[in-house]
N, C-alpha and C positions, 0 to 999 in steps of 0.2 A: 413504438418508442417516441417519447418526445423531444425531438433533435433538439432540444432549447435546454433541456435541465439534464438528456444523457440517462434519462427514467424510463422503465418501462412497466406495466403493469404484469406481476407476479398472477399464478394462478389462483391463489387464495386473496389478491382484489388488495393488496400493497405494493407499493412501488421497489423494486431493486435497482441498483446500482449498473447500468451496461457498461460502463466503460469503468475501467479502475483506476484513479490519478495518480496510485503509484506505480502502477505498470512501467511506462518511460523511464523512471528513475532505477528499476533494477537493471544489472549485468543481465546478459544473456547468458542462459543456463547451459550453452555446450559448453561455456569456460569456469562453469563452478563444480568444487569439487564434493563427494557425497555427504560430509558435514554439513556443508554448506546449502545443498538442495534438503536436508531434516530438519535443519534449523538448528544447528549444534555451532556451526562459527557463522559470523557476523557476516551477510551476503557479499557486504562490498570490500571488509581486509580481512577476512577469514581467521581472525581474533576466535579463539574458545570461547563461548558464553554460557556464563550462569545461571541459575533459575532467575535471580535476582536483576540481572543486567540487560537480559535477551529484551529487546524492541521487537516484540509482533507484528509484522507485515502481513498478515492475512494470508490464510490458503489458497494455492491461485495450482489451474491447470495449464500446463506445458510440455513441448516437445522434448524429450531427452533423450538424446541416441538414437532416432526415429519412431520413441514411443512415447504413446500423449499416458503421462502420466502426473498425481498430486504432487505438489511441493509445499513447503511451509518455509517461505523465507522470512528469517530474524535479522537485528542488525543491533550492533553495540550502539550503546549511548550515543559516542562524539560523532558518530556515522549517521546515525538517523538524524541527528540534529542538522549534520552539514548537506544533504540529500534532500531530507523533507522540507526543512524551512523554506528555502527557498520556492519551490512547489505550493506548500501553504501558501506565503504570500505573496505570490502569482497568482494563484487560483484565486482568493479572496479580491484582490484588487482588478481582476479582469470577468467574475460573478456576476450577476446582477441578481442574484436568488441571494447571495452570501451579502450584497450589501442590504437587499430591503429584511432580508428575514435569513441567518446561518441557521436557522435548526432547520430550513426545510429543503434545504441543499445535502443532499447524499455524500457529493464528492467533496465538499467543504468539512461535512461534521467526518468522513473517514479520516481526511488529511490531520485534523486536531487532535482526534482519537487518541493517534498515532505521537502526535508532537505531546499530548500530554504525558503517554508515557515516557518518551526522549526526556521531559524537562524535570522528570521525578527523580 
């Protein structure tokens, strides 16, 4: 891994993402309820969500009730906005991959990914 961009080389010779920048920013999943670990209400106020509304937070592996299993946490619109942004830009102003060059920062272009869907 290279402790500097948080990259490590994949088996087919691309780079992955090791660490995840929105990791930090979710609830801890012994306090969410099963909506909430499918991705059906919004991870952080448990809001219903729609095809149309759901913010995709990426499929992430976790502990739940002492077994490692898949989650797909979503998040409404004014949530992802108040959550992410901030993370965004932090990460971008504390980067030094995201100032000289954002496409080749991993956890910069996830973080935007994400904000572009919140700002639609």
């Amino acid at each position: 891994m290279d402790e500097s961009t948080g990259h490590t080389l994949s088996a087919k010779g691309g780079t992955v993402l090791v660490e995840d920048p929105l990791s930090p920013l979710l609830p801890d999943t012994e306090g969410l309820t099963e909506p909430q670990i499918r991705g059906r209400d919004c991870v952080w106020c448990a809001v219903t969500l729609g095809a149309g509304s759901a913010i995709d937070l990426g499929e992430r592996v976790a502990s739940f009730r002492g077994t490692v299993a898949r989650w797909f946490p979503r998040g409404c619109r004014p949530c992802a906005l108040r959550h992410v942004y901030p993370a965004q830009f932090d990460h971008t102003q504390n980067c030094e991959q995201c100032t000289d060059d954002p496409m080749v920062c991993a956890h910069g272009t996830w973080v935007r990914l994400v904000m572009r869907q919140a700002r639609r």
